[in-house]
N, C-alpha and C positions, 0 to 999 in steps of 0.2 A: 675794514678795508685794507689795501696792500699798498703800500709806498715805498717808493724807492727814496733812500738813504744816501747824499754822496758820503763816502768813507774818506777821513784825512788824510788819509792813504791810503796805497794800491794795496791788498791783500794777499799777503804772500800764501796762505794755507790755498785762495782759491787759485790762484794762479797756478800750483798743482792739482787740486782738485777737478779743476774745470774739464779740460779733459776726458777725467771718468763719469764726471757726471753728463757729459756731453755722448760719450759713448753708452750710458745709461739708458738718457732718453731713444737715441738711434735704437737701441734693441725695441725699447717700449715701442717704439713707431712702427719697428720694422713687423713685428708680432701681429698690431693693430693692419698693416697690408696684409702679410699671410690669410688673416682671419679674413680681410676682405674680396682678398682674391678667391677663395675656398681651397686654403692648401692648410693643410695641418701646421700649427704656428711654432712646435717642438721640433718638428722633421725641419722645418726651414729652419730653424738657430742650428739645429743640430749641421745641415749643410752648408753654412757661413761659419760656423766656430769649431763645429769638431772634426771634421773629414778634412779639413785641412793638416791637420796635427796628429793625426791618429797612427799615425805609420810612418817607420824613415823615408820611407820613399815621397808619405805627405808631404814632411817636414823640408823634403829636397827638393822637391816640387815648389813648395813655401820660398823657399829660400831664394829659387830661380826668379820669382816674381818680385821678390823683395829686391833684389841686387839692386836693379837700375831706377829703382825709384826711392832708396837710400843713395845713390851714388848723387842722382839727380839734385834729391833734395839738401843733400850737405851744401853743393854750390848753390842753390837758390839763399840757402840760408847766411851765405857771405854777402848777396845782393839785397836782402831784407834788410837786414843786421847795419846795414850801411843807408838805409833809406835808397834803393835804387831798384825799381821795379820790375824786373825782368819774368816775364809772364809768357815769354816764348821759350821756357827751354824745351820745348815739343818741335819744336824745328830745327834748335840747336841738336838737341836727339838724331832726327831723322838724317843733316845733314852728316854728321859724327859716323851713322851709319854708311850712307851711301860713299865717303869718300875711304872708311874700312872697310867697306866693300869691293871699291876698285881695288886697293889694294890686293885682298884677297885674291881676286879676280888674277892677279899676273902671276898667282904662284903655280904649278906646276907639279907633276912628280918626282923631279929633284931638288927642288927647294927644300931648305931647313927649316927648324923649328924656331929660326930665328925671324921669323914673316910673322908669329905672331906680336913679338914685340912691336915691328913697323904696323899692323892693321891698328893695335893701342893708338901707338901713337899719332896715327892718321885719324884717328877718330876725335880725339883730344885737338891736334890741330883745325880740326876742321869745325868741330863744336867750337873752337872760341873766334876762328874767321866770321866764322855767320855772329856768333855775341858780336863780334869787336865790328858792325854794323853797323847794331845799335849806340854801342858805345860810339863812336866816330858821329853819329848823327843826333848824337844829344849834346857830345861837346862842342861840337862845331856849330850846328843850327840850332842847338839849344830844344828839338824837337821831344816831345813825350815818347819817353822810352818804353810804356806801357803797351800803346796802337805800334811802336814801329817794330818789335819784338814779336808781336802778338799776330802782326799783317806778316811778317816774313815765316810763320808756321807755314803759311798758305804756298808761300813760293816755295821753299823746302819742300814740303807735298808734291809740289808741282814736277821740279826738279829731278824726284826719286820716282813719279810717275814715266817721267819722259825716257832717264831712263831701263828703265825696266819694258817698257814698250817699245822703246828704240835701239841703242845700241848695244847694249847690255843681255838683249832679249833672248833666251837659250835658244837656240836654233832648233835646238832635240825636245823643245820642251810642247810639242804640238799646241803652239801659241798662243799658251798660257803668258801671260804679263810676268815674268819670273828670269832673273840670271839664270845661269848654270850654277848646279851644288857647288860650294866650294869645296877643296882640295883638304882633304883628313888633315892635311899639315896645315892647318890654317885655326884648324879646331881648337877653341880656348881651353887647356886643361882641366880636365874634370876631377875633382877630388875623391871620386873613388866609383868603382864597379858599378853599372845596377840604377847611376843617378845622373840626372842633368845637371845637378849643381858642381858648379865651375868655381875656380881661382875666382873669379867676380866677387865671392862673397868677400873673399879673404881682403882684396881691392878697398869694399868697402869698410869693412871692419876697419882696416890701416885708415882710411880715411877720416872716419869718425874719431881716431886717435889724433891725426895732423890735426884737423880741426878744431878739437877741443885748446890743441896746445896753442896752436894761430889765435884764438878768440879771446885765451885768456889765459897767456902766458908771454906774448910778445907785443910789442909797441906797436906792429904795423894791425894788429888784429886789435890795441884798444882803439887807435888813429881810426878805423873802421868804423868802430861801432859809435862812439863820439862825434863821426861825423853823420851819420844817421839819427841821433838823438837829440844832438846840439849840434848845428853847423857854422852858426857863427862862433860857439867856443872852440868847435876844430880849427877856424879862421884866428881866431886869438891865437893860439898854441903853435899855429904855424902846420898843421897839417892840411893838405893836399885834397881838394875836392875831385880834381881832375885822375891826379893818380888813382882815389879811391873809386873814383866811377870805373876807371880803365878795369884797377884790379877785383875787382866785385863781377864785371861782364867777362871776363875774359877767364876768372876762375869757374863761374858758373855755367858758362860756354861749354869749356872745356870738361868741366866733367859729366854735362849732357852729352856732348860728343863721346865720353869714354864709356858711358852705359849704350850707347849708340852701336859704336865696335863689340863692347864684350855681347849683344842682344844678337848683332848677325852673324857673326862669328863665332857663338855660343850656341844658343836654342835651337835659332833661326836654320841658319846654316845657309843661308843664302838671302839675295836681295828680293823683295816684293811686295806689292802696294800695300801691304798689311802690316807693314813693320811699325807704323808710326797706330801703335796700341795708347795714347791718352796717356805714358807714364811723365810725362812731362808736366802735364795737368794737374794731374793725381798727386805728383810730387812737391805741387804749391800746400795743398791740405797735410801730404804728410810733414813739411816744414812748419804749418803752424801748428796741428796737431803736438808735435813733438816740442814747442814751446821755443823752436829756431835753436835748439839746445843740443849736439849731436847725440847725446845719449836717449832724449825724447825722441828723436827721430829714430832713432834704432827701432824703439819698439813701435813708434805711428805709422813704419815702412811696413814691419808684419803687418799691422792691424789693417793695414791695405790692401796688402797683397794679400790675407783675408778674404776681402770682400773681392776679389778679381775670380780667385780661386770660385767663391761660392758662389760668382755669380754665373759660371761656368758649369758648375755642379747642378744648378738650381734650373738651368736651362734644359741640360740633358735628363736629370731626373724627376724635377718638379711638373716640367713643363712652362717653368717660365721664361718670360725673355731676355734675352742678355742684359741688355739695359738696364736688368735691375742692381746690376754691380753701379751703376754710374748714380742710381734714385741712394744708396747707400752712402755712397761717396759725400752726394749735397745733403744729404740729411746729417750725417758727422759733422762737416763744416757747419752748415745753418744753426745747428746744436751749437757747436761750439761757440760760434758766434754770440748766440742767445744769452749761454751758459757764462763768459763772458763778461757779461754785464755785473757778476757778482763779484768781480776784481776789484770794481772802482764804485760800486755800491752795494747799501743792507739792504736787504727786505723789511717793513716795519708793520706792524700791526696797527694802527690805527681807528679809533673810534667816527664812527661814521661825524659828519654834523650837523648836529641839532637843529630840525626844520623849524623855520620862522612859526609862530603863532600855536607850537607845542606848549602843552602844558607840564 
């Protein structure tokens, strides 16, 4: 028989482990669908793991998808890391976009190149206004940050619908729900010929550098995490629950908002109801995947943007349907979750027991 073991301690081997063996099982599963869908179970891995990577052009493609869901995920990881739930950066996103977007909107063909730095920074503004919502209505009405977060996706949707249907709406655009293109000057730079991938990458890379040094190099980044793990001994020491709620929504606001700008202002190239693509969500798995660790995120942001990739792939080629990028996503998580379990306890072998009135 199988028993679970508490261990005296968390287990450091699995808490790296877990992960790959998390991503282990998702392949096992994902093979056992292939085979039950009737698609060849090699051609489907081969189109989630290899046609992503196989070409620079993949790789920049990769890359494009990864941006804002590392960008995403580093701020999520300030708001976990600190105990404070923020589960909406998918509206802090959309919102980040739509107000880089008006931006965009008033540039022209004389404007300069200096419109891209204000659409950044409109985006970042505007991703931590919609955060700093939530933050205002948990410190003030003491409300769960979780539903209030998570209900303001829905307005943000709403918001970016009205308008793109209303005043926003291209007039030339034979009444498509869609701005006008934005203005080549407004275009996030592109890192070379040939590719979509943008300055964005570079954004987050720097990012994942700030971060690491916030978490665990300065006092306002232990005060953080301290108070997320022990808040009555943040309360002893004298740090700030209030500040830390402020600075946890308002940093992770803000850098949904800044994957928000560099997405319409980059890819996109304009506003439309299809902006708000699920990286907000996806961005909660790539933070735990990644172990809330910036350099784990690094590589849980590819392994994502991965499955977004393949499940794009998998639609036009296989024949299957989109959605199965999303049945990936919770099979990773659920894995992990499972997987997990082997941090804080052993597996043990055990001898069944001895039925009464054996001889």
């Amino acid at each position: 028989m199988l028993k679970l073991e508490p261990r005296p301690q968390a287990s450091q081997f699995w808490s790296l482990a877990s992960p790959v063996l998390a991503l282990a099982v998702t392949v096992v599963i994902g093979v056992i669908l292939f085979v039950a869908l009737g698609k060849d179970p090699v051609r489907g891995l081969q189109v989630f793991f290899w046609e992503p990577i196989k070409s620079p052009y993949a790789l920049g493609e990769l890359m494009v998808k990864a941006t804002p869901l590392l960008i995403i995920a580093l701020g999520l990881a300030v708001c976990f890391r600190s105990n404070v739930w923020n589960i909406g950066a998918e509206g802090q996103f959309v919102i980040g976009a739509v107000v880089a977007g008006g931006v965009a909107l008033l540039a022209d063909k004389d404007t300069g190149r200096w419109i891209v730095v204000a659409i950044m920074l409109a985006g970042v503004l505007g991703g931590m206004a919609w955060a700093g919502i939530t933050a205002l209505l948990r410190d003030k009405f003491n409300a769960n940050e979780i539903l209030v977060s998570l209900m303001l996706v829905y307005v943000a949707v709403q918001i970016l619908n009205y308008m793109v249907f209303g005043p926003w709406k291209d007039p030339a655009g034979y009444n498509f729900p869609q701005s006008k293109n934005f203005e080549a000057v407004t275009q996030i730079p592109r890192l070379m010929q040939g590719s979509r991938m943008s300055i964005g990458i570079l954004i987050a890379m720097a990012g994942v550098a700030a971060l690491w040094v916030f978490l665990f190099r300065t006092r306002a980044g232990f005060a953080q995490q301290v108070g997320g793990l022990a808040p009555a001994a943040a309360r002893y020491a004298g740090f700030s629950s209030r500040k830390a709620l402020w600075l946890a929504l308002l940093t992770s606001g803000g850098a949904a908002g800044l994957a928000g700008a560099l997405e319409v202002a980059g890819p996109i190239g304009q506003l439309t109801p299809y902006v708000p693509a699920g990286y907000g969500f996806a961005a909660i798995i790539v933070a735990f995947v990644g172990r809330l660790h910036p350099v784990g995120m690094f590589f849980s942001a590819i392994l994502m943007s991965m499955f977004y990739i393949g499940g794009e792939l998998a639609q036009s080629r296989l024949g299957l349907p989109n959605s199965l990028t999303g049945v990936f996503q919770g099979l990773l998580l659920f894995s992990l979750l499972a997987c997990d379990t082997l941090m804080a306890y052993r597996i043990r072998f055990v001898a069944p027991p001895a039925l009464k009135g054996a001889n």
